[in-house]
Every structure is written in structure tokens, then in C-alpha cells.
C-alpha positions as CSV (number, residue, x, y, z in Angstrom):
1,X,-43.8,-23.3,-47.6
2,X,-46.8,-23.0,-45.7
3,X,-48.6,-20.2,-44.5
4,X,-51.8,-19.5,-41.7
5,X,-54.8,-19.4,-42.9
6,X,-55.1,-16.1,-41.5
7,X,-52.0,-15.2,-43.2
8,X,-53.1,-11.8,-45.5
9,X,-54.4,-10.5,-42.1
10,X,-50.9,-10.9,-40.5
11,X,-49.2,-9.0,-43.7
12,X,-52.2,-6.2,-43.4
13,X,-51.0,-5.9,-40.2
14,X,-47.5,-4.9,-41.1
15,X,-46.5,-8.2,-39.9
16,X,-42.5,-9.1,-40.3
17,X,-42.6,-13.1,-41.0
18,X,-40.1,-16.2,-39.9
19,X,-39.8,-19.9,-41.5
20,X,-40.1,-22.3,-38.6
21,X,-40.3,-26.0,-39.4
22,X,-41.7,-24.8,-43.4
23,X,-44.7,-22.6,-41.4
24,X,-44.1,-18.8,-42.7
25,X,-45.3,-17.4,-38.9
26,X,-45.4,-13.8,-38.0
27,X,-42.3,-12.9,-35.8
28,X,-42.8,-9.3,-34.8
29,X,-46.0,-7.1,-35.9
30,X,-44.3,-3.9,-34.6
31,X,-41.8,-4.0,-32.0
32,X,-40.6,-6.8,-30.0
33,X,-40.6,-4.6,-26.6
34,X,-44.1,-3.1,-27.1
35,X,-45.3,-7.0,-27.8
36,X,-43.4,-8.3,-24.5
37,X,-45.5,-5.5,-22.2
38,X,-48.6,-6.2,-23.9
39,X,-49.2,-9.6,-21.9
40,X,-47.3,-8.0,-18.3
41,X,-49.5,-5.4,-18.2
42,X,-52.8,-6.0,-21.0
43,X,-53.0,-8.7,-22.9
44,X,-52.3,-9.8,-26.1
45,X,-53.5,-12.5,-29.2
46,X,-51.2,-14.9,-30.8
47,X,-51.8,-16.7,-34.1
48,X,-51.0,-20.5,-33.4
49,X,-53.2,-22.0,-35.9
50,X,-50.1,-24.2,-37.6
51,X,-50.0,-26.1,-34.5
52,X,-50.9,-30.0,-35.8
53,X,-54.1,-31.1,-35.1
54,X,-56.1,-34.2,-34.7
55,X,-59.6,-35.4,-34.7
56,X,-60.5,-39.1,-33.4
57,X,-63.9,-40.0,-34.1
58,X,-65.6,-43.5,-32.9
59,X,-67.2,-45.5,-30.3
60,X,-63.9,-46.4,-28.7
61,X,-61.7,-43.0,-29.4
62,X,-62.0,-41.9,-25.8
63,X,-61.4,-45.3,-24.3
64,X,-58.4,-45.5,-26.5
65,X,-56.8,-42.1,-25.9
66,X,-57.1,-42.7,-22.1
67,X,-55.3,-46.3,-22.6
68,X,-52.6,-44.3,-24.6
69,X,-52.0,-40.7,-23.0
70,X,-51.0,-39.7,-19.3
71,X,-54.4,-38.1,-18.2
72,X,-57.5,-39.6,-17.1
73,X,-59.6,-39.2,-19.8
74,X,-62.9,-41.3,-18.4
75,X,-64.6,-38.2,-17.3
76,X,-64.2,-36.2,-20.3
77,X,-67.8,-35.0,-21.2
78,X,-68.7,-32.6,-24.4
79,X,-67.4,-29.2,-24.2
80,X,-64.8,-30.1,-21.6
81,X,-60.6,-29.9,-22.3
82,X,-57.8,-31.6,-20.8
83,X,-54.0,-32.0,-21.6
84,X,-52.2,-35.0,-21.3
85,X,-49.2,-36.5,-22.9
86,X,-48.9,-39.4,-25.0
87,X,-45.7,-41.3,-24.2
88,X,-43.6,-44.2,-25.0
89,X,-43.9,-47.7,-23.3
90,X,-40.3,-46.2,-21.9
91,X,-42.1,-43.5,-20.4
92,X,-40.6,-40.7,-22.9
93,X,-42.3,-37.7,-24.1
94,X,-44.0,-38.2,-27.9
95,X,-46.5,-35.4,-27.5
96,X,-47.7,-32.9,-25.2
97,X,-51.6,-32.3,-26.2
98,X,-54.6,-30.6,-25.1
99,X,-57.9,-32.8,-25.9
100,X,-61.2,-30.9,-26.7
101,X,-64.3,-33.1,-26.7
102,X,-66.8,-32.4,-29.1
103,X,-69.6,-33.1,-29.9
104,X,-69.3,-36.0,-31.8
105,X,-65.6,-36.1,-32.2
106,X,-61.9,-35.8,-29.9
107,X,-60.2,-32.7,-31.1
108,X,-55.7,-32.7,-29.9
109,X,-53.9,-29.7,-30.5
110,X,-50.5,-31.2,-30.9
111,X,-47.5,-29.2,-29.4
112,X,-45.7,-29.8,-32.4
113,X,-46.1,-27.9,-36.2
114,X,-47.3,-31.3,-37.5
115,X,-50.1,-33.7,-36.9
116,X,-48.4,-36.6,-39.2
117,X,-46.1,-38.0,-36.4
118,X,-49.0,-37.9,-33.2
119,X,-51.4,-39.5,-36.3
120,X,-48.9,-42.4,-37.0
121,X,-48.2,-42.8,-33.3
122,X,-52.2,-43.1,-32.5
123,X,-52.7,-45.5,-35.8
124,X,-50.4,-47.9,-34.3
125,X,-52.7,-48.6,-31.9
126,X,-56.0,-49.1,-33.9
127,X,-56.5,-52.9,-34.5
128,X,-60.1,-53.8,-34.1
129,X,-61.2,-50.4,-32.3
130,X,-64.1,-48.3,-33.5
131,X,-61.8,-45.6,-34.1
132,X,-61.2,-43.3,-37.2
133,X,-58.3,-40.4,-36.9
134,X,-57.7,-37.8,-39.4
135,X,-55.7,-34.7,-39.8
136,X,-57.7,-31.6,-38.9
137,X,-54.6,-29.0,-39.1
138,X,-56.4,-27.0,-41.5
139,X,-60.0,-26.5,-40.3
140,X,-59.1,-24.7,-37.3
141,X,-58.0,-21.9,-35.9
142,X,-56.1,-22.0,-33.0
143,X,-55.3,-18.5,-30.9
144,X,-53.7,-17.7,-27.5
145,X,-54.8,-15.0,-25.3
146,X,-51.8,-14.2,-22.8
147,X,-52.2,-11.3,-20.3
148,X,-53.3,-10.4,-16.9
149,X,-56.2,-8.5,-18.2
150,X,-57.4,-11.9,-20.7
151,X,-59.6,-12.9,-17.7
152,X,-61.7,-9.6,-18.3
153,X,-61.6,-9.7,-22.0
154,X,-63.3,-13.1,-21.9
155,X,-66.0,-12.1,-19.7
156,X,-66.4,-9.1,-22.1
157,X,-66.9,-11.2,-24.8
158,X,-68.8,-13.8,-23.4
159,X,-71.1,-11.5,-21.1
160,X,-70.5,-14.5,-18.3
161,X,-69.1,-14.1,-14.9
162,X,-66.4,-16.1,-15.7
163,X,-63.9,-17.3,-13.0
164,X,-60.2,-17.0,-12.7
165,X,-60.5,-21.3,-12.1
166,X,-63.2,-22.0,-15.1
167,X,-61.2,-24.5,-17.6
168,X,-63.2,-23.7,-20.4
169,X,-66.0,-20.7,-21.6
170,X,-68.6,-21.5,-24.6
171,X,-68.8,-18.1,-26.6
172,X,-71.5,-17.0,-28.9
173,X,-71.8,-14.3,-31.8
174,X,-73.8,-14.7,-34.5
175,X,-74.9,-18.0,-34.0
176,X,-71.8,-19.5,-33.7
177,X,-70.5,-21.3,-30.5
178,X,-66.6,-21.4,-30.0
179,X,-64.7,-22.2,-26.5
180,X,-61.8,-20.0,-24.6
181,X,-60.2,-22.9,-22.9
182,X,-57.9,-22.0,-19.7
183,X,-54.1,-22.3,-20.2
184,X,-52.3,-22.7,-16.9
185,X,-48.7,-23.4,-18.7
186,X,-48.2,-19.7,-18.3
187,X,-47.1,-16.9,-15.6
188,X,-50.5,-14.6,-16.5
189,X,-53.9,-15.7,-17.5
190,X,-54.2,-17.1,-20.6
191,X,-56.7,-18.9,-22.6
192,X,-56.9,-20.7,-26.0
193,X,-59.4,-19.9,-28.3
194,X,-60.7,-22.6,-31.2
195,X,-62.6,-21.6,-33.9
196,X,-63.8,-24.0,-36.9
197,X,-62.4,-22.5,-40.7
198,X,-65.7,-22.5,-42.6
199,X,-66.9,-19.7,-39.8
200,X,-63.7,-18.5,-38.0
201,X,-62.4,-15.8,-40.6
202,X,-65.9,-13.9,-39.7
203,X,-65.8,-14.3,-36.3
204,X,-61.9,-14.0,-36.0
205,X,-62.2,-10.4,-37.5
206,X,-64.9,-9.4,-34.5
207,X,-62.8,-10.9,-32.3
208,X,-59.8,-8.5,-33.6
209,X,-62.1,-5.3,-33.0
210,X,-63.5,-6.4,-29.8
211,X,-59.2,-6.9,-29.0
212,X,-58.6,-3.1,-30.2
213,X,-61.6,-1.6,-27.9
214,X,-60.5,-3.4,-24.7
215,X,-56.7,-2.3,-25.2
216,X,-55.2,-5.5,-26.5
217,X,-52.6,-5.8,-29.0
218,X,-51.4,-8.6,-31.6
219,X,-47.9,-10.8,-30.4
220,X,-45.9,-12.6,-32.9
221,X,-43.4,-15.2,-32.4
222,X,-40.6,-13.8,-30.9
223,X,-42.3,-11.9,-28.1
224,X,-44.4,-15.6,-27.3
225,X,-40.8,-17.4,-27.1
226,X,-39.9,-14.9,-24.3
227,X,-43.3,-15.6,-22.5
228,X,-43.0,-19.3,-22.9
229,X,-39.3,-19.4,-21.7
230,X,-39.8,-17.3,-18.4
231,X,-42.8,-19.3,-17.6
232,X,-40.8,-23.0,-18.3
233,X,-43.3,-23.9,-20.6
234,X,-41.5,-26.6,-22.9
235,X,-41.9,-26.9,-26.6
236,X,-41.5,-29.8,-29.1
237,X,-38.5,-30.5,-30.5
238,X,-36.4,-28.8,-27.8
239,X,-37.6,-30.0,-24.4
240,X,-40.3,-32.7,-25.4
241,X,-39.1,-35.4,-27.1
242,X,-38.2,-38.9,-26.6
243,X,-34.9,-37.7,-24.8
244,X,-37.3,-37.1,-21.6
245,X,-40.2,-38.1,-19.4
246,X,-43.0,-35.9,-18.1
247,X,-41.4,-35.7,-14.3
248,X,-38.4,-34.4,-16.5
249,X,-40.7,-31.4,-18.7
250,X,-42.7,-30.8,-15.1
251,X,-45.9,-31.9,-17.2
252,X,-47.2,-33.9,-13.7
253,X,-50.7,-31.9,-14.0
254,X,-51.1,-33.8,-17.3
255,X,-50.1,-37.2,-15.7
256,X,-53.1,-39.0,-13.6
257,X,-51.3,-42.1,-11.0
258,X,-55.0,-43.6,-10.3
259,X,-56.4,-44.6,-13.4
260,X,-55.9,-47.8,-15.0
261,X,-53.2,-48.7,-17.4
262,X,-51.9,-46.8,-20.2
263,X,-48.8,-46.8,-22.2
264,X,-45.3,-45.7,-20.4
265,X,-47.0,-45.8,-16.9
266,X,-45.1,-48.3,-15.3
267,X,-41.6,-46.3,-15.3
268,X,-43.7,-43.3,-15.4
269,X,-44.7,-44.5,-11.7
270,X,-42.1,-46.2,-11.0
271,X,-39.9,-43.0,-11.5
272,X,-42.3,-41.2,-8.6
273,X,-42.2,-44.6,-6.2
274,X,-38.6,-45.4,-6.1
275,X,-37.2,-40.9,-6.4
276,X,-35.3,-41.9,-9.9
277,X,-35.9,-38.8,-11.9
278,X,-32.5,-37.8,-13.3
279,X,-32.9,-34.1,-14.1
280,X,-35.2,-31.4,-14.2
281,X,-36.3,-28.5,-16.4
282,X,-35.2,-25.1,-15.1
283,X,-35.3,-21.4,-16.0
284,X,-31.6,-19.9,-17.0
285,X,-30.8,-16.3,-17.1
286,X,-27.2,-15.9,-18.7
287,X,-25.2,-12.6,-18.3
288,X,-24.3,-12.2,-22.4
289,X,-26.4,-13.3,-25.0
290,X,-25.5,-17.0,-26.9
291,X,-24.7,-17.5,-30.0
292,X,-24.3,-20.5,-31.9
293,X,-26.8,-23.2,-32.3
294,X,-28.1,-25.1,-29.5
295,X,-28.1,-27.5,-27.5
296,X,-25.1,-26.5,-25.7
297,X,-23.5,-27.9,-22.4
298,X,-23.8,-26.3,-18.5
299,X,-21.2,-26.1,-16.0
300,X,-20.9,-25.9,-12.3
301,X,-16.8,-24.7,-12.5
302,X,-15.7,-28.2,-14.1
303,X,-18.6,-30.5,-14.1
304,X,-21.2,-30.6,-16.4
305,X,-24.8,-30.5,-15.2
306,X,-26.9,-29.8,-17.8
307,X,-27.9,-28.5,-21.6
308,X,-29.4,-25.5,-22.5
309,X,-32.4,-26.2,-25.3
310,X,-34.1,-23.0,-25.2
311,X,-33.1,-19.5,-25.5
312,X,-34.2,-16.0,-26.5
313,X,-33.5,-12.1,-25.9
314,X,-35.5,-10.2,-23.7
315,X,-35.3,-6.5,-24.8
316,X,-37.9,-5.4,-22.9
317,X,-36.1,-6.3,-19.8
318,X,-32.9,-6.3,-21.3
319,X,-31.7,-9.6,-20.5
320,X,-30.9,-13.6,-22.0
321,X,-32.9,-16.3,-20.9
322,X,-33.5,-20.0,-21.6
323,X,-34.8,-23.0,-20.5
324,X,-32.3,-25.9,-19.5
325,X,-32.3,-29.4,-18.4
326,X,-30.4,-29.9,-15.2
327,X,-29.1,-32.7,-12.9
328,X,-31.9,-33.5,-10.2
329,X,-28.8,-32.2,-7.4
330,X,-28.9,-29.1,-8.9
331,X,-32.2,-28.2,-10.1
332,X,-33.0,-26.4,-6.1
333,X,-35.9,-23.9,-5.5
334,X,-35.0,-20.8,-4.7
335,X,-31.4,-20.9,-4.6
336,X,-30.3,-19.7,-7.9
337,X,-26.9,-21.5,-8.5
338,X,-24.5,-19.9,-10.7
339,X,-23.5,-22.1,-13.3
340,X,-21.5,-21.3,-17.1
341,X,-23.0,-21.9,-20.4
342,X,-20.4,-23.1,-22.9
343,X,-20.3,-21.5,-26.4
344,X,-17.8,-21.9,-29.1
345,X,-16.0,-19.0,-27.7
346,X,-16.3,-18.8,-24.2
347,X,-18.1,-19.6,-20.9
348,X,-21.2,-17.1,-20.0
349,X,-22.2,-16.5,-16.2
350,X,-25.7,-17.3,-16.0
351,X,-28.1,-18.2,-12.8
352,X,-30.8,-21.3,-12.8
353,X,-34.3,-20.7,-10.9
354,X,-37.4,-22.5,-11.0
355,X,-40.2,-22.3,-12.9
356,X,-43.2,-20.9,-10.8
357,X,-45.3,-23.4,-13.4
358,X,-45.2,-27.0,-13.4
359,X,-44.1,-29.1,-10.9
């Protein structure tokens, strides 16, 4: 079993913990409806440190992540960040990843709990390059601001006039230099914030008391699975793998249609051209709460026109949502269509609406 390398903080916090994918994560610090206000009304921190991560270093990494990912990585200078997805030559989701340039290295933050897959799917394409790739899981910290008041914590702790559209804000305390990237997958403001091992612990722990003076709070997992399924942000395993494309995950910010070959772009673009996406991922809000393990099947009165591959309990709001691929007919803005979700037992009412992220 693994645990975070902040993990003794997260028990001294009264932390309760889950097993997801062999990461012991927190769940819940104190209770799950105080954690779901936190980033409506405040904002709030999340641990995300066991996401897999991946440092390329070389003369040719950057020319080779731009021939292999979605984005247009030409114009990546140091201290910038951009996601993109790396996909298959059939234009299907592998990885959805935000890339950090550093200063003498490419750090990707891998949507998934596991940099071994993204590194065997970037080694494949090393022949001759000047290229070397390594796992970099454990000497970083990876955190996630969420909140409408993130915006002004930032600028507190940077003492910048930072801008709701800056991507990405260089921090120093004590000599150290760490970046609070912008997030745009979510509803409120949110930012990711990267600090190194060897110094993070220190600066993590001002960080922590500068997050109790302006009001903050700590999230755990089940609160951020509510956040991420209202906003239609997709995760791995459940809405990004090789089952779908990017049109499909409405990951189009992360996909450039001007720069120069890459792998998966011609049915990438060709999927644009010629209108031939075949379903779309949409917000679900079901009158009962599921059970039973998912995916499971949607229906509009006998057809079926979609899967459900997300889902979690809202408490706060007192209501069931998920995230759900639907047929391209029925995925309409603005209309929310009634539709069933099939369990084991029975058929729950449930609406479908748009994400207000994405495409």
C-alpha cells in the first residue's frame, strides 16, 4: 500500500483514509458537507501528490512530446504549463496531462495514480532521440486549490497582482521558488501548486498556516469527486481511456488543429472535418442514489443512449450526480432530457445537462 508523502499530516489532521488504485488517500478530514462549501463559498486544499508523474529531460524532449501529445508544445518556454493529451494513432485517450517546463527538464502530471503506463507509452517512441524519461512520482508534491476566493489567496501569498487569466504565478518563501499553475477544468478558480520533496514539507507546512489565516479549509477525496463531477471534469480510468477521443472527454482546449503532425491527429481532425463524433460527456443528476458498481447503461424509455462512469453523493446539496457518456442526438445544451439509469433493481429518473467546462 502506498501512502502520500504528506501522509502523518493527513492523520494529524484527523483525517479518515480510502484505498484507491493501492494509494491510502484521505477521504473526509471532518465532514463531507463542511468540505463541499469550502470551495462554493472559500476555498479549499487537496492533497493530489499520488498523481503519476514524469520528467523528460534532453535536447529533443520537447520536440518529441509535441510530435506525441495533442497541444502545441513549440512555444513552451521555462516556467510556462500546458495540458495536452497523448493519444493513440486511433485518436483514443492514453493520458490527459498537464506539462510544466522547467528549467532544464519537462515535468507531466499524469491524470492517472501511475506514471509506469504514460512512461512505457513515451519510451516507445525514443529511438535515436536525445531523450531520457524517468519516474518523478515521488519528488513532488502536487496540491489543488479549488474555491472562488483561491484567486485572492494566491495574490496573498505571492504579494503579485495576479489576474483571474494568469496561467501560471512563481512564488517565493525562504528562498524557494514554486508555481500555482491555473486550472480551468473546474466551475471556481482553481490552481495547482508543485512543490519539489527535498523542500516542500517546509514550505508545505507555511503554506497550511497561511490556508488557516485566510479562512481556507483542507478537502479530501470524496468532497473533490463532487467538485470534479459537477464541473465534467473526466478522470482516468472512468472517462479517459482508450474507449474515447478528446472531442468525446470535451478536452478540445488541450487539442491544437494547426500544428504539425502528431500521433492520432488524422481521425482526431478528421472527427471535427467530416461532424463524426459519436457521443459526448454530459453531467447526470439521478432522483435516488445508485448502487451497484459502474458502468451502467442509460435509457431514453426503451433505447439506450448512454453509460453512466462516474457518480457520487452530494450531501451538501442533497442530491446524486454523475458524469455520463451520451449519444451525440442527445447530449443538447440546455435542454435537460429525462432519461433512466438502469441498476440491478430498477430504473432511476435522472436529468442530463451540460457541462459549463469543456467544450
Amino acid at each position: 500500500m502506498k501512502k502520500l508523502i504528506l501522509h502523518d499530516f493527513h492523520e494529524r489532521q484527523g483525517a479518515r483514509f480510502k484505498t484507491v488504485n493501492n494509494w491510502l488517500i484521505p477521504a473526509v478530514y471532518v465532514k463531507l458537507a463542511l468540505e463541499l462549501e469550502a470551495p462554493h463559498s472559500k476555498f479549499a486544499l487537496l492533497d493530489r501528490s499520488y498523481l503519476g508523474k514524469v520528467i523528460l529531460r534532453g535536447r529533443d524532449a520537447l520536440d518529441l512530446l509535441n510530435r506525441i501529445s495533442t497541444n502545441d508544445m513549440s512555444e513552451l518556454i521555462v516556467g510556462t504549463v500546458c495540458d495536452t493529451v497523448f493519444t493513440t494513432p486511433k485518436g483514443r485517450i492514453v493520458d490527459y496531462c498537464r506539462v510544466l517546463h522547467l528549467e532544464d527538464s519537462l515535468l507531466i502530471v499524469s491524470s492517472y495514480m501511475d506514471a509506469a503506463h504514460l512512461i512505457d507509452w513515451i519510451s516507445r517512441f525514443i529511438i535515436l532521440d536525445d531523450v531520457e524519461i524517468e519516474d518523478a512520482t515521488g519528488r513532488f508534491l502536487w496540491l489543488t486549490l479549488i474555491g472562488p476566493d483561491s484567486l485572492r489567496f494566491v495574490r496573498s501569498i505571492s504579494h503579485k497582482r495576479v489576474v483571474q487569466d494568469d496561467e501560471q504565478i512563481w512564488i517565493e518563501h525562504r528562498g524557494v521558488l514554486f508555481p500555482a499553475l491555473l486550472n480551468e477544468n473546474f466551475l471556481v478558480n482553481a490552481y495547482n501548486i508543485c512543490l519539489p520533496v527535498d523542500t516542500g514539507e517546509i514550505i508545505f507546512g507555511w503554506l497550511f498556516q497561511q490556508l488557516l489565516n485566510n479562512g481556507g479549509t483542507l478537502m479530501g477525496d470524496e468532497a473533490f469527486q463532487v467538485i470534479r463531477i459537477e464541473s465534467g471534469m473526466p478522470d482516468w480510468g472512468t472517462e479517459l481511456n482508450e474507449n474515447h477521443n478528446p472531442h468525446e472527454a470535451r478536452l478540445l482546449k488541450a487539442v491544437s488543429f494547426t500544428k504539425e503532425c502528431y500521433t492520432g491527429q488524422e481521425v482526431i481532425a478528421r472527427l471535427d472535418t467530416y461532424d463524426k463524433v459519436q457521443r459526448y460527456l454530459m453531467i447526470i443528476e439521478m432522483d435516488d442514489r445508485v448502487d451497484g458498481q459502474l458502468p451502467l447503461d442509460i435509457y431514453l424509455e426503451n433505447d439506450k443512449i448512454g453509460t453512466l462512469t462516474s457518480y457520487a453523493d452530494d450531501p451538501l446539496r442533497k442530491r446524486h450526480i454523475g458524469l455520463a457518456y451520451i449519444n451525440k442526438q442527445y447530449a443538447i445544451e440546455d435542454y435537460n432530457l429525462q432519461v433512466e439509469v438502469q441498476t440491478a433493481q430498477k430504473r432511476i429518473p435522472s436529468v442530463l445537462r451540460k457541462p459549463s467546462t469543456g467544450i
